[in-house]
C-alpha positions, 0 to 999 in steps of 0.5 A: 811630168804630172804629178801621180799618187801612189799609196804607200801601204805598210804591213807587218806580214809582207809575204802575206800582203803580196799573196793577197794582193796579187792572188786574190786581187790580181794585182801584178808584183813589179819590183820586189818580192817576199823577202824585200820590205819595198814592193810595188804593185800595179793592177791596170792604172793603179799602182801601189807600194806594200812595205814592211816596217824597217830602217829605211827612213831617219829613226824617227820616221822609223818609229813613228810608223812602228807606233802606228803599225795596227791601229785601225783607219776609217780612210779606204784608198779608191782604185777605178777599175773596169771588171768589178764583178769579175774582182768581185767574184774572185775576192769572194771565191778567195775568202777575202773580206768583203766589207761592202758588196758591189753596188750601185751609189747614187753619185752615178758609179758602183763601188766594192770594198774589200778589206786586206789582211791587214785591216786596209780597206780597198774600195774598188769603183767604176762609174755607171754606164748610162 
């Protein structure tokens, strides 16, 4: 099997975090659920783990997460995707925040990037056509 990565993204509100990303996004809730720290989420090819701080690794690994729980990061992860207007539209209808609007970039693709509830930023990309 090829290898294949999956974003880990922990949060401190889950409920929270699997509305947004499954009402506004569109993303799709594969396993788990509001009450469960471990979910993952699929949106086309894209998929993606939302997790809650808890005790499921050693207590040190714990603790290190705790302490970077809220901090900000200028890394945004990149998902291709097909309908960018349409996700666009939909983000912005819902009241996400919209840190960079849709656009074309002179490297040849078109990017939006739209920021979670919890500071994450999701750049959304598809390469021009043409």
């Amino acid at each position: 099997m090829p290898y294949a990565v999956i974003p880990s993204i922990r949060v401190r509100d889950v409920p929270g975090a699997l509305r947004f990303y499954t009402e506004v996004l569109g993303f799709e809730l594969v396993r788990g659920g509001p009450g469960e720290l471990n979910n993952s989420l699929k949106l086309g090819d894209a998929n993606i783990m939302i997790e809650g701080v808890g005790g499921f690794y050693s207590e040190e690994y714990n603790r290190a997460i705790e302490r970077r729980m809220g901090g900000l990061s200028p890394n945004a992860l990149y998902i291709e995707g097909a309908d960018l207007e349409g996700l666009a539209a939909r983000a912005v209808s819902a009241g996400a925040k919209v840190v960079d609007p849709l656009q074309p970039r002179e490297w040849g693709q078109s990017e939006l990037t739209i920021e979670d509830p919890e500071g994450n930023w999701l750049t959304f990309w598809q390469a021009s056509q043409g």
